[in-house]
N, C-alpha and C positions, 0 to 999 in steps of 0.2 A: 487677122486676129491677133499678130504678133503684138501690135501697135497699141494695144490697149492697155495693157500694163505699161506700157511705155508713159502714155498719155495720162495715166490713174497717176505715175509715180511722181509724174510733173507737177500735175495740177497738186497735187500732196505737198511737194516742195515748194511750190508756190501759195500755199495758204498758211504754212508753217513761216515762211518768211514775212508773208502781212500780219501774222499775230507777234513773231518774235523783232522788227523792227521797232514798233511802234514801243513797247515794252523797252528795249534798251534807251529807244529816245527820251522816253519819258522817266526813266528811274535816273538819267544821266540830271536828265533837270531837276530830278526829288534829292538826288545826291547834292547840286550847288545852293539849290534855292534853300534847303535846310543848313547848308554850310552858314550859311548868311542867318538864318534863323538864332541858330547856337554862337552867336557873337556875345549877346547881353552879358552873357554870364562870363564871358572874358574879361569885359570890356568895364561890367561894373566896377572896381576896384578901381580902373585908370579913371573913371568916369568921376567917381568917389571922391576921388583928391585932387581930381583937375576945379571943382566945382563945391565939393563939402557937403555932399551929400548925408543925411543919415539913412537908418534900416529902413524908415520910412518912407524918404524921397525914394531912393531906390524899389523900394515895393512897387511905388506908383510910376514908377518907369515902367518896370515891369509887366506890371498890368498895363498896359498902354500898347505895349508891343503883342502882349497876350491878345487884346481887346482886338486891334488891329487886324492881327496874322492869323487868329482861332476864329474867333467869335464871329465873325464877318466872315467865314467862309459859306454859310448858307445860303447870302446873299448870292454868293461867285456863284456855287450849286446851282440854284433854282438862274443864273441867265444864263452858265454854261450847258443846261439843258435844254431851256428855250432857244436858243441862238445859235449855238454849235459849231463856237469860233475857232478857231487853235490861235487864235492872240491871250489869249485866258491865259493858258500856259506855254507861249512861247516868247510872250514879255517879261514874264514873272525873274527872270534869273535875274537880269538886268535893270528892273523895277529897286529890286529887294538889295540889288548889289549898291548901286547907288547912292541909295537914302539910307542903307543900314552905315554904310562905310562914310557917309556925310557926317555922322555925329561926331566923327575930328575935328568937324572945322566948325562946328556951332558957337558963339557967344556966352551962351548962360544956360541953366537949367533947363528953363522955360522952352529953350528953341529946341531941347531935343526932342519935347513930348509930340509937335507936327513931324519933324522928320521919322523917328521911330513909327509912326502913322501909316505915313507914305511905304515906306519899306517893310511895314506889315502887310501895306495890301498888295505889292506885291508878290509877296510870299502867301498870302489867301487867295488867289486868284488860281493858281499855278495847282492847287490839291482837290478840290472838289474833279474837275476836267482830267487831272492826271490818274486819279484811282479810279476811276469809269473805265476810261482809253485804256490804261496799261495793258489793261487783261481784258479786253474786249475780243477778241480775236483765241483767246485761249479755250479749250475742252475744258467743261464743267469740272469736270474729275481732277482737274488739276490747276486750278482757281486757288485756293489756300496757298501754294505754294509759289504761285505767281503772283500773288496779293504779297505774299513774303517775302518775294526778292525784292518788288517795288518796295514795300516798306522799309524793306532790310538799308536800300543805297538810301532813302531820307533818314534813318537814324544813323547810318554811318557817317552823312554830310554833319547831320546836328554833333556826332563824337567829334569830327574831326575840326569843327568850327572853332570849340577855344584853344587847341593849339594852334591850329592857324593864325587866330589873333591875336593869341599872346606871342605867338614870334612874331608876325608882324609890329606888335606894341613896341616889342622888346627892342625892334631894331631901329623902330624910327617913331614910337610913341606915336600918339591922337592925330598930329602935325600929317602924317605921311598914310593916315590910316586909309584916306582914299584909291592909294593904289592897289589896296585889297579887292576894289571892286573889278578890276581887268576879269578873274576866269566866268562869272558871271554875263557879263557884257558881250564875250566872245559865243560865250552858248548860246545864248540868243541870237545872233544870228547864224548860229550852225541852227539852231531849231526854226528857226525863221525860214532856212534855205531849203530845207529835205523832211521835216515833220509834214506827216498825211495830216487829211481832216478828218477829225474827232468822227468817231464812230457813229452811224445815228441807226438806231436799231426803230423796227416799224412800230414798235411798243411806246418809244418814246419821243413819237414825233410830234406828240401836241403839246411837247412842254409840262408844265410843272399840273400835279393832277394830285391834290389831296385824295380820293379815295383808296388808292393803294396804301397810304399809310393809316387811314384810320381801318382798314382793316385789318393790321398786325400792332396796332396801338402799343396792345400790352408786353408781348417781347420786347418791340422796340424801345418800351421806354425803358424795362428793364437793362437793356443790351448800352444805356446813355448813362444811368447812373453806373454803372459798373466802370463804363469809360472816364466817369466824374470825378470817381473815388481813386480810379490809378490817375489819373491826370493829376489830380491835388498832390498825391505823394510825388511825382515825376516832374512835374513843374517845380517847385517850390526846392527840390532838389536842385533840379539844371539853374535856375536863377539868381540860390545862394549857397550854394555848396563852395563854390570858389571862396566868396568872403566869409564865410562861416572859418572853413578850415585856416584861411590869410590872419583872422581878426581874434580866432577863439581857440587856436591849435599853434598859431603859429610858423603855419606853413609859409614857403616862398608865393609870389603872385604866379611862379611857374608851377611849381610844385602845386597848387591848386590847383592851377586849369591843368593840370596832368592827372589830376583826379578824378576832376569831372568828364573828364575823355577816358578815363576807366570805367566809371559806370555807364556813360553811355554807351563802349563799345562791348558792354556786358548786354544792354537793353539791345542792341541790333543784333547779336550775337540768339538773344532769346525771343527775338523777333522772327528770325528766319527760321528754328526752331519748332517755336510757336505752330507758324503756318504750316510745317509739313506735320506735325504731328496731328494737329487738328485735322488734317486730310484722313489720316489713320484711324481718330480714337474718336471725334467729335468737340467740336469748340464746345460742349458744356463744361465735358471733363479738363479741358484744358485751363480755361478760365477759374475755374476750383483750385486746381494746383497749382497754379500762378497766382493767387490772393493770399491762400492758405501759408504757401510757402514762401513767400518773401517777408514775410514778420519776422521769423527766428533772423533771421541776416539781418534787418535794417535795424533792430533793436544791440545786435553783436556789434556793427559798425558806430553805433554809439556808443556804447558802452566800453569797448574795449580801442586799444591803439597804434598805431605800427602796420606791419604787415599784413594780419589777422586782421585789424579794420576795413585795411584797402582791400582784401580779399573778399569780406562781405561785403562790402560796398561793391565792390562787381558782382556778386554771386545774389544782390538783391536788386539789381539791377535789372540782371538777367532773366529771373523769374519772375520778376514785377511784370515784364515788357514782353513775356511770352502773347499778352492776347490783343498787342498790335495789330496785326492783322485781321485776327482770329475774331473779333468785332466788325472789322468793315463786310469780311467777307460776308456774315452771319447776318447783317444788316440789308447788303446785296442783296440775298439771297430772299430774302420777304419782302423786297419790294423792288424789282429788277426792271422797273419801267422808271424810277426815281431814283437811277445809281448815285449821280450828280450830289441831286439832296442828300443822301442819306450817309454817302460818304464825307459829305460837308459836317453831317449831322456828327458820325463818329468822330474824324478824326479832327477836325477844327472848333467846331461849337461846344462839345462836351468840354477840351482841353479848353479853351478859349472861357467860356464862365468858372470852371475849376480857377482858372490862372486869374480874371481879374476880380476873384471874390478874396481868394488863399492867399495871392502875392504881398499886396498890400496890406492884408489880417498876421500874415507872419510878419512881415517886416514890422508892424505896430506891436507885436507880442515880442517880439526880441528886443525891441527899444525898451518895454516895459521890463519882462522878465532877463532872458537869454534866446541867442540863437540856438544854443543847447536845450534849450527847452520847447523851443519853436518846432525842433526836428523830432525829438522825442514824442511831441502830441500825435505824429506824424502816422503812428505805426500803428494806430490804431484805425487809421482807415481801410487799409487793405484786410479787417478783420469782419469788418462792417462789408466787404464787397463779397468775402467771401459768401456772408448769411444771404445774401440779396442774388448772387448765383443758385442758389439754391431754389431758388422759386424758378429758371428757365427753365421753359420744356424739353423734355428728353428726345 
């Protein structure tokens, strides 16, 4: 009789292991493969003057990268639920490392727009598959908060990306920028060597099944514009926050991307946040006070300058990006036989049309007006997201 708790404590430790493995693997590769993501907005400035770009050209980079990395993540969704590879996300670092890091050695404009292509998809491959698996193996009850740390290492990768590449820049400019791609290339084959096969739950073994989402239609569509509306302000920040503040403040190229790695490490900061409180209180109320509340800040960081700017600029960062999570999980959760899809749905295809609608519409609205005016129009969407929370069910 001794032997049963013995046997109970084992087998306990051993299913806590096959859920918390797989989760480190996979937030380790949301950590690089976002590293690589959050280049653009380094890069744009060196990109700028190597080539003579204006706000335009650069929009449409931008979108391109957006087009690639977001928007195409439905596609990865719907075959990493049919097929149930771990090459989806065990190539992705290495994918994304390569072709994002090749735009040193490009020719002319023109050749960046295939390689940024390539290195989107990449980086689209590697999120539909990873927010499935992460938490596949986790207790329901504590799903939001496991949704949160995975989220939590991809926005830390995206903070950490334009310092990364601005020191890289710094030390050896466009020329040398390929050696950025090494910690990418090595994860991959660490995920290559020790990553299990993607989870396949008996729900969804027949692959991609439109009736689970047309019977949550209406949440769900709600639960995409909400992500559209934070996406437009979050994109269009990460994309030209560096040149905005280089071209219209005056800042250093470092001193920028030092910027932009404040509010994203304000957005991961309220990322992680996010998921556990939503565990507590419910992502309705969350999403409320993430909309509501990042207005007064992003309109202060415009308006005022100095230290108080950069302060909101984190502090709208951080409240913007509380419902990271707080959507995939929510999304999940109405339709848990289509994780794949639905998590393609939140976190790549909302951002991913947000980005190639908004990138290139601001970067033509700055050429006309001002970047200051660009950003300004800005702060009116998370007002607009808050009214449209307000129709989720309780």
């Amino acid at each position: 009789m001794a032997s049963q708790p013995i046997a109970t404590d084992a087998a306990a430790r051993q299913h806590a292991t096959r859920a918390v493995l797989p989760l480190i693997l996979f937030c380790a590769g949301h950590f690089f493969v976002d590293l690589y993501s959050g280049a653009m907005g380094a890069l744009q400035p060196l990109l700028a003057e190597r080539f003579g770009m204006n706000f335009t050209q650069a929009g449409i980079l931008g979108g391109m990268m957006v087009f690639s990395s977001s928007t195409m993540q439905p596609l990865y969704g719907f075959l990493s639920d049919r097929y149930h590879s771990r090459l989806f996300s065990a190539l992705a670092p290495a994918v994304a490392a390569i072709f994002i890091t090749g735009m040193g050695w490009v020719p002319s404009f023109w050749w960046l727009l295939p390689i940024v292509f390539l290195g989107g998809a990449g980086i689209a491959s590697f999120h539909p598959q990873g927010a499935a698996n992460a938490v596949a193996g986790v207790a329901a009850r504590k799903r939001g908060r496991a949704m949160a740390i995975f989220i939590c290492a991809g926005s830390m990768g995206f903070a950490c990306g334009p310092a990364y590449f601005s020191w890289v820049g710094s030390w050896g400019g466009l020329d040398r920028m390929p050696l950025a791609a090494l910690p990418g290339v090595l994860l991959t084959l660490v995920l290559l060597a020790i990553m299990p096969p993607p989870a396949l739950e008996p729900r969804a073994r027949r692959g991609f099944d439109w009736a689970p989402l047309r019977a949550v239609w209406k949440p769900m569509t709600i639960l995409f514009f909400l992500v559209f509306l934070r996406s437009v302000v979050q994109i269009t920040f990460t994309q030209f926050l560096p040149l905005f503040l280089h071209t219209e403040r005056g800042y250093t190229l470092a001193g920028a991307s030092l910027s932009l790695t404040v509010y994203l490490v304000g957005g991961t900061l309220g990322g992680l946040a996010g998921g556990n409180l939503a565990d507590r209180f419910g992502g309705r109320r969350i999403i409320l006070i993430s909309m509501i509340g990042s207005v007064p800040f992003l309109a202060l960081f415009l308006l005022t300058e100095g230290p108080l700017s950069a302060a909101c600029l984190f502090a709208s960062g951080l409240l913007l990006l509380f419902t990271l999570p707080v959507n995939v999980v929510m999304a999940q959760e109405l339709a848990p036989s289509q994780q794949g899809t639905v998590s393609a749905l939140m976190m790549g295809f909302a951002w991913g049309t947000a980005g190639m609608v908004f990138i290139p519409l601001m970067g033509w609205f700055a050429d006309l007006f001002s970047m200051q005016a660009a950003f300004t129009a800005l702060v009116a969407f998370p007002l607009i997201g808050f009214l449209l929370a307000l129709r989720l069910p309780r």
